[in-house]
C-alpha positions in Angstrom: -53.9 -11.9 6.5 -57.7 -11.5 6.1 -60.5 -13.5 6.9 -63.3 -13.7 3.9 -66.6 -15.3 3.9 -66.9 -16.8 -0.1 -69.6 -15.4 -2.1 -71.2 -18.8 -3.6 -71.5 -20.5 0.1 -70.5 -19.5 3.8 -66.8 -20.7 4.2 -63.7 -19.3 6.0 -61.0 -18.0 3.3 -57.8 -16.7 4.6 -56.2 -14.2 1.8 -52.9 -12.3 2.0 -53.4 -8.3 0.8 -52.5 -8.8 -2.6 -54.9 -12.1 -3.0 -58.0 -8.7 -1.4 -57.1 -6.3 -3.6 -57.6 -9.3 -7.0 -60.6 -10.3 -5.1 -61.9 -6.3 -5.2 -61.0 -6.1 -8.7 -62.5 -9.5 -9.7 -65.8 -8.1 -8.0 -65.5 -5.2 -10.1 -65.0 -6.7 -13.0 -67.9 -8.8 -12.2 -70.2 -6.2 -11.6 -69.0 -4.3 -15.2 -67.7 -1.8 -12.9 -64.3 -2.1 -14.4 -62.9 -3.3 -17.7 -60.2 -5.8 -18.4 -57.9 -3.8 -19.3 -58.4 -1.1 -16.4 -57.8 -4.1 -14.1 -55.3 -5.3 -15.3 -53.4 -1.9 -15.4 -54.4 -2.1 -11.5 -53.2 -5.4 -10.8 -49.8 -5.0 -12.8 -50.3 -8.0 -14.8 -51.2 -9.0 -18.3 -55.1 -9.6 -19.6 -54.6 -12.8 -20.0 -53.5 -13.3 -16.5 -56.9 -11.6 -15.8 -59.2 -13.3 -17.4 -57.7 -16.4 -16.2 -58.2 -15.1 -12.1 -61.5 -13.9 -13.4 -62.3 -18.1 -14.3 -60.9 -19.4 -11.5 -63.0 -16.9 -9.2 -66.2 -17.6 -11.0 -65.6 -21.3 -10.5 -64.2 -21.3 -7.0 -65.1 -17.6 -5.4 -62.7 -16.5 -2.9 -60.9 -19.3 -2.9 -60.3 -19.3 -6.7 -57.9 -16.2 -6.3 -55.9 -18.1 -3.5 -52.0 -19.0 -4.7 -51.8 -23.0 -4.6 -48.3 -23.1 -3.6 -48.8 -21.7 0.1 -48.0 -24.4 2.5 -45.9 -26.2 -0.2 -42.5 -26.6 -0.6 -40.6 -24.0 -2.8 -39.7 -25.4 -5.9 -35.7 -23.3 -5.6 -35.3 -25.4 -1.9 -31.8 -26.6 -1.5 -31.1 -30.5 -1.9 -30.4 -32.0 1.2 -26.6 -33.3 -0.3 -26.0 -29.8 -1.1 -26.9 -28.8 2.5 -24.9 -31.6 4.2 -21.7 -30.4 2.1 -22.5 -27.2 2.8 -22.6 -27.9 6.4 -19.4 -30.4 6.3 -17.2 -27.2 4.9 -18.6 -24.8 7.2 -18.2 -26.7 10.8 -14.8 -27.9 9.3 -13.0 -24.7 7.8 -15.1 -21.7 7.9 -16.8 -22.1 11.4 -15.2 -18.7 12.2 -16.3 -16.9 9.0 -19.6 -14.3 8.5 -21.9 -15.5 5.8 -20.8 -13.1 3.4 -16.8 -14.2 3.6 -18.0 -18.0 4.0 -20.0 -17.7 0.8 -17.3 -16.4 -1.2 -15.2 -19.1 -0.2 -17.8 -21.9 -0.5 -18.2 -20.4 -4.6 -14.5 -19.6 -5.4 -12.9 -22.4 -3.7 -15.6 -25.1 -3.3 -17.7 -24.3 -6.8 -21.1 -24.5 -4.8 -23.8 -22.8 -6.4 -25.4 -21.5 -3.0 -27.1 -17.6 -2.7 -25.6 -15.8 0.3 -29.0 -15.7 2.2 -28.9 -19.8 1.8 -25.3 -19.8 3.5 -26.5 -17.3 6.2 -29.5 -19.3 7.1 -27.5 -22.1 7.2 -25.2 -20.7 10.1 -28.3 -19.5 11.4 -29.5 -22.3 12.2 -26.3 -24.7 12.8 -25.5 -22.1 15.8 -22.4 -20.8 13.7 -23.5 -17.2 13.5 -25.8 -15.3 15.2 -27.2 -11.7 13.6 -25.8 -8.5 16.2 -28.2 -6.5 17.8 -28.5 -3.1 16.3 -27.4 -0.1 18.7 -28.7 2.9 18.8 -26.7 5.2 16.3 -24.4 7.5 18.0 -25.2 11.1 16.4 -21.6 12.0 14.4 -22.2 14.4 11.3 -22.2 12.8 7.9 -19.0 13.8 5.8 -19.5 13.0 2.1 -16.2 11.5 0.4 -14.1 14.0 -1.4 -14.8 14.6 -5.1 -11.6 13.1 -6.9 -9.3 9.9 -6.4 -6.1 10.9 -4.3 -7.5 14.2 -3.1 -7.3 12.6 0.5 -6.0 9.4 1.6 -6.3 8.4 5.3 -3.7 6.4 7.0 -3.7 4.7 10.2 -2.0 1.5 12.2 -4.1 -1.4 13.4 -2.4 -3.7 15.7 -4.1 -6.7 16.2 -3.1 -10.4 16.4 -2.9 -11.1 12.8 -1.2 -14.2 12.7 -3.7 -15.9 15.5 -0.8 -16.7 17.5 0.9 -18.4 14.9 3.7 -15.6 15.6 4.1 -12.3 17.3 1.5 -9.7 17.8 2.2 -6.9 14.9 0.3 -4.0 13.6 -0.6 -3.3 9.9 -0.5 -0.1 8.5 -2.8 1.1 6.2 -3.5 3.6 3.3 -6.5 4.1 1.9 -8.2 6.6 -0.8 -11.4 8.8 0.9 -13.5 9.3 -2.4 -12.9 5.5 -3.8 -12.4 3.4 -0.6 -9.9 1.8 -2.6 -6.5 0.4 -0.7 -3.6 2.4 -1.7 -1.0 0.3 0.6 -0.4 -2.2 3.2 2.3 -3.4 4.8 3.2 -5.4 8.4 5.7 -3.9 10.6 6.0 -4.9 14.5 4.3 -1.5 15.6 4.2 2.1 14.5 7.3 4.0 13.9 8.5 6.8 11.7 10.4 4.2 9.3 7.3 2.1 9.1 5.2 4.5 7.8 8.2 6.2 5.7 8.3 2.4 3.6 4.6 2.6 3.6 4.6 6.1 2.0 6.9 4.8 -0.3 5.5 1.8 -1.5 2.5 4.5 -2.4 4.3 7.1 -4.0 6.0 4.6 -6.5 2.2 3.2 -7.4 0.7 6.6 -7.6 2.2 9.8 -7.0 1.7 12.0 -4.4 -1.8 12.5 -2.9 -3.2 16.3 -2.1 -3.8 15.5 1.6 -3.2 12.6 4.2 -5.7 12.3 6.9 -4.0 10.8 9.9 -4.9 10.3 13.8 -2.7 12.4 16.2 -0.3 10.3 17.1 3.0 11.7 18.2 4.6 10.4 14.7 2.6 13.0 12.6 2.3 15.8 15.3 3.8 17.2 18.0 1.3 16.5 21.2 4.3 18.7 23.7 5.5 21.9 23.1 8.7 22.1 22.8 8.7 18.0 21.7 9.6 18.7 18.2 12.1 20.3 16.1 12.7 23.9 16.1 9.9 24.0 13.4 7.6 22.3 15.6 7.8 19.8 13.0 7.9 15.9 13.5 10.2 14.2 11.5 7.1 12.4 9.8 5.8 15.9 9.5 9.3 17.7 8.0 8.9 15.1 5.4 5.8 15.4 4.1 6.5 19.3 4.0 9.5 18.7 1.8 7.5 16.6 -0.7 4.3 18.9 -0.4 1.9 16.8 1.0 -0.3 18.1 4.1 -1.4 16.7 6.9 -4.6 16.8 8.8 -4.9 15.4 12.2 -8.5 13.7 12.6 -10.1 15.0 16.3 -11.6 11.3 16.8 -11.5 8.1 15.4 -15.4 8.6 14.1 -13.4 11.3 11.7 -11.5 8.8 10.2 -14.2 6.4 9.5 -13.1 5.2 6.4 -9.8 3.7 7.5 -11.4 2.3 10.8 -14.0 0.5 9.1 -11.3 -0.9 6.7 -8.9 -2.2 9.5 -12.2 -3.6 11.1 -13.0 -5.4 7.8 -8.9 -6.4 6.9 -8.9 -7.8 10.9 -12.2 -10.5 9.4 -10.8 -10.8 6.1 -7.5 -10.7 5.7 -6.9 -12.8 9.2 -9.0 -15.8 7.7 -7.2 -15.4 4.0 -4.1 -15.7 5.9 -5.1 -18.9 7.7 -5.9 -20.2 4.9 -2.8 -19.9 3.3 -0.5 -20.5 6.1 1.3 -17.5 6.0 2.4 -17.3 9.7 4.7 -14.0 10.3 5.1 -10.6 8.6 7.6 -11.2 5.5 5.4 -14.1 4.5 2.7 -12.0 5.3 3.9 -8.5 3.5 4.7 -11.3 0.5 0.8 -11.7 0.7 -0.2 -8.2 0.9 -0.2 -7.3 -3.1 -2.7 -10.3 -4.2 -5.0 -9.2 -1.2 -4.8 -5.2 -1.7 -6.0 -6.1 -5.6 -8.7 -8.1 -4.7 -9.6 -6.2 -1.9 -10.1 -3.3 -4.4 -11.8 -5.2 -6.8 -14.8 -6.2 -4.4 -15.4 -2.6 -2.6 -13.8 0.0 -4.6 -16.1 2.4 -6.1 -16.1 4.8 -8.5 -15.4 8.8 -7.5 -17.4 11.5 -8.3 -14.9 13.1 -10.9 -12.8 11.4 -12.8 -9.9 13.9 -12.2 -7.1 12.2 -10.5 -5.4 14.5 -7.9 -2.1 12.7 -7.5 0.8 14.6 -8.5 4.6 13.5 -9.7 7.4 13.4 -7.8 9.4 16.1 -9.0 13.0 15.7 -10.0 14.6 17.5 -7.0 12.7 15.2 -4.1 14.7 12.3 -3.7 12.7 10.2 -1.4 16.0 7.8 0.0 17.3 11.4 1.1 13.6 12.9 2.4 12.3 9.5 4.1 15.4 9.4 6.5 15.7 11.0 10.3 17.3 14.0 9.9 18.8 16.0 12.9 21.2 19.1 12.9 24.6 19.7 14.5 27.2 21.7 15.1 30.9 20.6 14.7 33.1 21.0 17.5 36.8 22.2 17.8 37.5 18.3 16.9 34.9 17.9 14.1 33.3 15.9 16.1 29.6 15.6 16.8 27.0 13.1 18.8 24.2 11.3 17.4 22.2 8.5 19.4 24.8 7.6 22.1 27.7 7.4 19.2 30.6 9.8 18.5 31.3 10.3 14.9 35.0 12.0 13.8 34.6 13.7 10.4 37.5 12.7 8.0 38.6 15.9 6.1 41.6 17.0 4.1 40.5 20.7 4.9 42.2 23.0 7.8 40.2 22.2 11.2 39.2 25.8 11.6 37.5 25.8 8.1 34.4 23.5 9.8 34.2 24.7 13.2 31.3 24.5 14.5 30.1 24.0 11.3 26.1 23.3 10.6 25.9 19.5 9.5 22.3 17.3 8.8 23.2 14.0 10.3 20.6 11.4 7.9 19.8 7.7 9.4 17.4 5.6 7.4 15.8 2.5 8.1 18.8 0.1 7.8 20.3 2.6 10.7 22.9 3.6 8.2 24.4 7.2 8.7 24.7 9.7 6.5 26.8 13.3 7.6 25.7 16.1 4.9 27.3 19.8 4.8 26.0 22.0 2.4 24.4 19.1 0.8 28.1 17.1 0.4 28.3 14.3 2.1 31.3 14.2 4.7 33.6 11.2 5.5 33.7 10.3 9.2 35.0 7.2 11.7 33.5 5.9 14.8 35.5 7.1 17.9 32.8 5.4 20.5 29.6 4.5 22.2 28.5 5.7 24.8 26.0 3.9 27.8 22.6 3.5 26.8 19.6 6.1 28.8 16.6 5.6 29.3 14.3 6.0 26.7 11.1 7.9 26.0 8.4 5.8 25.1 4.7 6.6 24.0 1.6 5.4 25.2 1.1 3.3 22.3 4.6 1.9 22.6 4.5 0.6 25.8 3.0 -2.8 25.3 5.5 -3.6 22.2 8.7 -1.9 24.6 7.7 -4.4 27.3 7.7 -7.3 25.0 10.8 -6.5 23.6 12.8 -5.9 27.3 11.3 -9.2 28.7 13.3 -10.7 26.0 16.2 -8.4 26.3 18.4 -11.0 28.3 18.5 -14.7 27.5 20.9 -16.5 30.0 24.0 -18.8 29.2 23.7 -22.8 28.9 25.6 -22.4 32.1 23.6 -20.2 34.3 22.9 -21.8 37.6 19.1 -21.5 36.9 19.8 -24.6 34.5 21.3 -26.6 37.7 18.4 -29.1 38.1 17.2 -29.3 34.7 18.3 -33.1 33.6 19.8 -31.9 30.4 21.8 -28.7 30.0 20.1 -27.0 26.6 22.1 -27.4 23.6 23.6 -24.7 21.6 21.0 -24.7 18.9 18.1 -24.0 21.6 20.1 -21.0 22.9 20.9 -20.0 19.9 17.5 -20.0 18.9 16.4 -18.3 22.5 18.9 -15.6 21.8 17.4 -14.7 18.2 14.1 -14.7 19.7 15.2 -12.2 22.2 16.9 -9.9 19.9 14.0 -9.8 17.3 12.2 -6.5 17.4 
């Protein structure tokens, strides 16, 4: 703002820039220095408008070419009924919420014709939000997003408390395209593991074939960290079957790589928590039932267009079957017996031929999710019965399982009704609280 004496008598005129530059023009104009048109070309508005400024400035001087709304109220202001409603909904069910996800919700579910900055400025001032600082970038080189839809497609676990305590603390995995942004798949599982991602992979498959690449972190499910760790391949069992369906894996150095499916688990834990609560879905089959209605509407609101409209997603041929490739799959040898070991079990294979004829025999021993067993020689499969178990060892546990392994062991014994720790309680627990206990403990 600019301080102006008036040309027709001394007086103070305060003028924004735009109001000078009119006021230089008008002089100009004035002085037949400039024509109407020429000024008008300057100013970016019609003749008419000028010769109307040039009136009012004739008339008033300076102050002729000042707006007459400054210091008024805007005629777009909200009402103060639509404020107060406003207000009521956001203190009562979106106090949580960022503008952006409060003001979709206030228009879809509320019919509230309020601009996002109106909603923002609103929390603003109510003490329900507050803006974040910016931080100083950290320096990471830009990577541009591939070319074509399913030439890469990140995947990654987020574990977070998705249910807000309404039920155990699980972890989300998630696939999603690099050149769209678009969700590919989601599902809940209770924390990362070979068979989780092996339904996840599967649930994208069947939607849209096979992508050219997955991008992946380096955790111990897509690569062998230890030498010797893996099979005699050096393959994971997440890695052998991606190589018998053709898909490569790249192993991100950081999570900065992988930006694209960090910033969406960042975006599904402020998003998809709240549409969650506001649904009551409270734990992970309610929550998977969920997952399809979300993914489309996710994809709807940030999906964008790729560069080429070549799709690089391929067919499953007719030779992968994926309930025989998205199993764990281990070799042995027969023995004298035909027998052979396989997590703590001994299995007997049933077989009408001579015993000599499959001595030590090469067999592919097949579990899947369900822990059903399958025996395969030569690609037959081979009939066998349970002789016994034997006593459970120790297991090996990654650093990312440790948290969810001691959840699970802290449950791993529920005592009896009967136990003398239940010797002062007034009321021995009934059956149905036990029983209840007992499921608890053995969910994993």
């Amino acid at each position: 703002m600019s301080p102006l004496k008036g040309t027709k008598k001394m007086e103070l005129v305060t003028m924004s820039k735009e109001e000078l530059s009119r006021l230089e023009v008008m002089r100009g104009l004035e002085e037949k220095r400039m024509r109407q048109r020429s000024a008008a070309e300057v100013l970016g508005i019609s003749i008419r408008q000028v010769k109307r400024l040039l009136r009012a400035y004739r008339r008033e001087g300076a102050a002729g070419l000042v707006s007459k709304q400054r210091g008024q109220p805007s005629h777009h202001q909200l009402g103060g009924e639509t404020v107060g409603q406003a207000l009521d909904l956001l203190k009562g069910s979106y106090a949580d919420f960022g503008p952006t996800l409060a003001h979709e919700k206030l228009v879809e579910r509320h019919g509230m014709g309020l601009s996002l900055g109106s909603v923002r400025k609103i929390m603003i001032e109510e003490g329900l939000w507050k803006a974040k600082k910016s931080r100083k970038a950290s320096v990471h080189p830009m990577r541009e997003r591939r070319a074509c839809f399913g030439e890469l497609v990140q995947m990654d676990g987020s574990d977070h408390d998705w249910f807000e305590g309404r039920s155990e603390r699980c972890t989300l995995l998630v696939m999603i395209d690099d050149a769209t942004g678009q969700l590919g798949a989601l599902r809940f599982v209770p924390e990362e593991t070979f068979f989780g991602y092996c339904a996840l992979l599967r649930q994208y498959l069947e939607a849209h074939g096979k992508p050219a690449g997955l991008y992946t972190d380096k955790h111990s499910i897509f690569r062998v960290n230890l030498p010797n760790a893996g099979s005699g391949d050096n393959l994971t069992q997440f890695g052998r079957a991606m190589q018998e369906l053709g898909i490569p894996i790249l192993c991100a150095n950081s999570p900065q790589a992988k930006g694209r499916v960090e910033r969406a688990n960042q975006t599904l834990q402020d998003r998809l928590v709240r549409e969650m609560r506001l649904r009551r879905i409270n734990n992970i089959q309610q929550g998977n039932a969920y997952l399809p209605d979300f993914l489309a509407d996710f994809n709807t609101r940030f999906a964008v267009s790729p560069r080429s409209s070549l799709d690089a997603h391929r067919p499953l041929t007719t030779h992968q079957d994926l309930d025989q490739i998205l199993v764990w799959q281990e070799a042995r040898s027969l023995s004298k017996n035909l027998t052979l070991q396989f997590q703590n079990v001994v299995y007997q294979i049933q077989t009408d031929r001579p015993a000599y004829a499959l001595h030590k025999a090469p067999v592919t021993i097949c579990q899947d999710e369900h822990d059903k067993v399958v025996i395969l020689y030569k690609g037959k499969l081979l009939d066998y019965t349970l002789l016994h178990q034997q006593k459970r060892q120790s297991e090996v546990v990654t650093p990312k399982q440790i948290d969810f392994a001691l959840r699970n062991q802290s449950k791993a014994h529920k005592p009896a009704p009967n136990h003398p720790w239940y010797r002062n309680t007034p009321t021995p627990p009934s059956q149905e609280h036990s029983g209840v206990a007992a499921a608890r403990g053995g969910d994993t």
